[in-house]
C-alpha positions as a Markdown table, in Angstrom:
| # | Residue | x | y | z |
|---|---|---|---|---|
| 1 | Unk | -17.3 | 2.1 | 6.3 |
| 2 | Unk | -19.5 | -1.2 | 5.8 |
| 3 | Unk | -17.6 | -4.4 | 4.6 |
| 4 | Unk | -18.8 | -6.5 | 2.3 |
| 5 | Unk | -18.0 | -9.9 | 3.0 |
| 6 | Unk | -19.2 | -12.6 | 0.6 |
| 7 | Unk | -18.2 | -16.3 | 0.3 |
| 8 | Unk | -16.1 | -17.7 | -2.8 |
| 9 | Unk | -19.4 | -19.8 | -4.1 |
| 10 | Unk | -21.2 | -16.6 | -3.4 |
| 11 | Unk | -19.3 | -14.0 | -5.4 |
| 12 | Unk | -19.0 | -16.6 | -8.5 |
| 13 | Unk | -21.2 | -15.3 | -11.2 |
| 14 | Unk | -21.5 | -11.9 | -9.4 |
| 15 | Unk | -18.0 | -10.2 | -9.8 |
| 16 | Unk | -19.3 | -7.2 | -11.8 |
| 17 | Unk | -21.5 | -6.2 | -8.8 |
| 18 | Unk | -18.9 | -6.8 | -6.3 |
| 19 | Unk | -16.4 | -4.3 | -8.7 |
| 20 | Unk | -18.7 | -1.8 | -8.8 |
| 21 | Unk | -19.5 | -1.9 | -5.3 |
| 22 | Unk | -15.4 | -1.9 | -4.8 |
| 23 | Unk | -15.5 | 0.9 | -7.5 |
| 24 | Unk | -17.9 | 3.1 | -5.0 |
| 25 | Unk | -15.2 | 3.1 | -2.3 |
| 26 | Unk | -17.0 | 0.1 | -0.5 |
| 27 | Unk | -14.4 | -2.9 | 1.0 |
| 28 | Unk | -15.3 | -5.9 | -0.4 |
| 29 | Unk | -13.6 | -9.1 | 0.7 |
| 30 | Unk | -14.3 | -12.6 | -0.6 |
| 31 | Unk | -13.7 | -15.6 | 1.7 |
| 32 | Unk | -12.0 | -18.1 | 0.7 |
| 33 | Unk | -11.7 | -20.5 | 3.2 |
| 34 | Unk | -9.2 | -21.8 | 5.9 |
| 35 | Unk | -9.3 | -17.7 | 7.2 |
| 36 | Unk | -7.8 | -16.4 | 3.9 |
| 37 | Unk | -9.8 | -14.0 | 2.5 |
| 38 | Unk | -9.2 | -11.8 | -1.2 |
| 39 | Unk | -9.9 | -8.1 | -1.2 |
| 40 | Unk | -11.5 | -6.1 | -4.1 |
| 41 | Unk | -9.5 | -3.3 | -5.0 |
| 42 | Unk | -10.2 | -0.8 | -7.8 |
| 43 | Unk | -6.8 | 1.2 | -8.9 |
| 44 | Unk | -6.5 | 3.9 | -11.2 |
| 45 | Unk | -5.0 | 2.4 | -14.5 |
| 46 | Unk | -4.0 | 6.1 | -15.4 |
| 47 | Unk | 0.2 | 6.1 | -14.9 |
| 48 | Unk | 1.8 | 9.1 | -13.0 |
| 49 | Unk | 4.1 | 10.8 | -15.1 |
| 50 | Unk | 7.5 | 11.3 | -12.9 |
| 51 | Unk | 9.5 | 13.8 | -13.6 |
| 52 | Unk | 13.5 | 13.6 | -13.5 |
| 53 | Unk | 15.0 | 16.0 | -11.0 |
| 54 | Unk | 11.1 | 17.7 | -10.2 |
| 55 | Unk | 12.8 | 19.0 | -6.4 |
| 56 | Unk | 16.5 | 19.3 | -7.6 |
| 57 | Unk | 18.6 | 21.3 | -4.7 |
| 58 | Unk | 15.2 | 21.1 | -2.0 |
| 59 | Unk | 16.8 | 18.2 | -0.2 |
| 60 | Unk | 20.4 | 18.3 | 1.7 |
| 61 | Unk | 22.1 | 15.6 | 3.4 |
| 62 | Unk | 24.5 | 16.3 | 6.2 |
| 63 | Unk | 28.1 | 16.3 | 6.1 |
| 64 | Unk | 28.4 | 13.4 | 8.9 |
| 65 | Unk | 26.0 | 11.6 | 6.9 |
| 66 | Unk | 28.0 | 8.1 | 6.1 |
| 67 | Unk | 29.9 | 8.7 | 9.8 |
| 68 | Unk | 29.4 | 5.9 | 12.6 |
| 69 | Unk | 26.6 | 6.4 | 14.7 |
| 70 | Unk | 27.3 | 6.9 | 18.6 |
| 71 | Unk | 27.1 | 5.0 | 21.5 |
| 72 | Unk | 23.5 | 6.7 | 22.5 |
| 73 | Unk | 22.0 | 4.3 | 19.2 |
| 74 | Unk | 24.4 | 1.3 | 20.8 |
| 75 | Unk | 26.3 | 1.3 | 17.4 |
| 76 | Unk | 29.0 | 2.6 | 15.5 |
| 77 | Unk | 32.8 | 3.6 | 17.2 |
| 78 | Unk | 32.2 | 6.9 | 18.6 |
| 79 | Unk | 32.4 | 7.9 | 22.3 |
């Protein structure tokens, strides 16, 4: 993957070119100084829909769940 990399006085003026270039999957960074640099990153403004108990009774939880862990993780009470 190429990286774009343009300055801050660079990319002024020019921020439509460097979204569509971040648009077409490139990374494009802008420097701005002192090390710091900005990335361009394009998300999709389209909202996932979640959906209220979607995998209801697909997940379990064991029955020692909430019990201390053992010595062997160096925590909890048991032998």
């Amino acid at each position: 993957m190429s990286i774009h990399t343009v300055n801050l006085n660079e990319a002024e003026g020019h921020l439509a070119e460097l979204a569509e270039l971040a648009a077409q999957g490139k990374d494009v960074q802008v420097a701005l100084g002192n090390g710091r640099v900005m990335k361009l990153v394009i998300e999709s403004a389209q909202k996932i829909q979640r959906v209220v108990g979607l995998h209801e009774g697909q997940g379990w939880m064991s029955d020692d769940f909430n019990d201390p862990l053992d010595s062997l993780f160096g925590l909890g009470d048991k032998p």
